[in-house]
N, C-alpha and C positions, 0 to 999 in steps of 0.2 A: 519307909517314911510316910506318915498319914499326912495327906496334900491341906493347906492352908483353904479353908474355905474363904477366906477375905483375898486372897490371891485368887482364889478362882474366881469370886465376883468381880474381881478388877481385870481380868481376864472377858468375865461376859462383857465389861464395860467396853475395853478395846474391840469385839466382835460387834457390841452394837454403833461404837465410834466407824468402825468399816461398812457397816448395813446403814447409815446417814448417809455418807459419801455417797450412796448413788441414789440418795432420795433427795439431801440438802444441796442448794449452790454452793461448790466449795472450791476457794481460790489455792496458791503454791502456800498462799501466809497461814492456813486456816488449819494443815492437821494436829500440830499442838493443842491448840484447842478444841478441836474435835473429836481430841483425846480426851481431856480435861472433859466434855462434856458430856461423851458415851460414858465415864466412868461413874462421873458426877450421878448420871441417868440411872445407872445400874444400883451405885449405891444406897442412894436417897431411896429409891421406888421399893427396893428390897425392904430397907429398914422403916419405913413409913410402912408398908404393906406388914410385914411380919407385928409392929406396937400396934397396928390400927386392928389387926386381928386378933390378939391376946386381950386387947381392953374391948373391945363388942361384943366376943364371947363371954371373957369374963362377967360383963355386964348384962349379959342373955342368960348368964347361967350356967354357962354351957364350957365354959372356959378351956382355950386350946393353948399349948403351948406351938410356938415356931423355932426352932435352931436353924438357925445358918451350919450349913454340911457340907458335904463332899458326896457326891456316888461315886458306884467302884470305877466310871471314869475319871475322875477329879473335877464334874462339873460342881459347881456352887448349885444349892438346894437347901430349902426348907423344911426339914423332919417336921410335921405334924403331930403332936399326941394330946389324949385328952384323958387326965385321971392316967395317966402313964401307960394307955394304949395305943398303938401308933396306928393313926389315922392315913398313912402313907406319905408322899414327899411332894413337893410340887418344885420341879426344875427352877433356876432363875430366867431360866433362857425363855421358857413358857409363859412365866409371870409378866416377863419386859415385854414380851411380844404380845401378850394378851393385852397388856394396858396401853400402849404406844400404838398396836396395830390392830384394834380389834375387831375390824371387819377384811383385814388384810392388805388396809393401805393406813398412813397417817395421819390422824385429823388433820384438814387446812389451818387449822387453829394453831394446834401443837405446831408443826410443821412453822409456822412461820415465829412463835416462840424460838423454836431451836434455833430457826435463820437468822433472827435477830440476835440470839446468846453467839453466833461468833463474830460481831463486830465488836466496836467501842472497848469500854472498860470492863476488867473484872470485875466491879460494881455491875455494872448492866448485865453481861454476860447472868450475874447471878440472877439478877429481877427475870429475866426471861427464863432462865431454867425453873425457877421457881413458879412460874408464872403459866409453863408447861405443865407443870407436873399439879398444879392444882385444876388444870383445865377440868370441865366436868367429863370429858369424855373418861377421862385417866381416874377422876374418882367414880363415875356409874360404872368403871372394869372392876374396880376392886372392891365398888360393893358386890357386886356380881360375882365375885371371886370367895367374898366373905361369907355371903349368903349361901355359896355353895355348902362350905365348910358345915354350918350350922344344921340341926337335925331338923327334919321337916315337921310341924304340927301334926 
């Protein structure tokens, strides 16, 4: 049976919901939503990173496709091709941690985003994930991730 890649992205999601626990303040009330908000993390950043890179190539020229995939261990991953050559695959688990941690710890910025998406309301909860995820640290990763992608002058 060929594994769900959208299960294994909600898979990275619960792994980076477990790698917050020991970065975020988190109380007995908080791992439902810290479920909801690793997965939220994973999904958003994957599908935001995969359109943001098919429309700046495309508009470079240079145009790549991304599929959301599986490798042969059932991680979730993005097949790369360009003109239906395959440029190789970039893990989810690399991408989340490239943007989230890209010096090896988490912005104080982000970091207090996330802190603040597990109190109050699912309304709030949302303004602050979102509010993470457009931090400039999370967009200079994935331009830096984009630009990788694209062929050098």
């Amino acid at each position: 049976m060929t594994p769900d890649p959208h299960a294994a992205l909600m898979t990275e999601g619960d792994r980076l919901a477990r790698q917050l626990t020991q970065t975020l303040h988190v109380t007995t009330h908080d791992p439902a939503r810290l479920t909801l908000l690793g997965r939220s993390l994973a999904l958003n950043l994957v599908n935001a990173f995969q359109q943001t890179l098919e429309h700046v190539t495309r508009h470079a020229g240079h145009p790549v496709h991304a599929q959301l995939t599986c490798d042969t261990h059932g991680h979730a991953t993005l097949h790369l091709t360009r003109a239906g050559q395959s440029l190789g695959h970039l893990p989810a688990a690399d991408l989340l941690r490239d943007l989230l941690w890209p010096r090896g710890y988490l912005h104080p910025a982000v970091h207090a985003h996330l802190q603040d998406g597990l109190s109050g309301s699912e309304h709030h909860a949302t303004r602050a994930l979102v509010a993470a995820l457009r931090h400039p640290s999370v967009m200079t990763g994935m331009e830096a991730k984009i630009r990788a992608v694209l062929p050098r002058p």
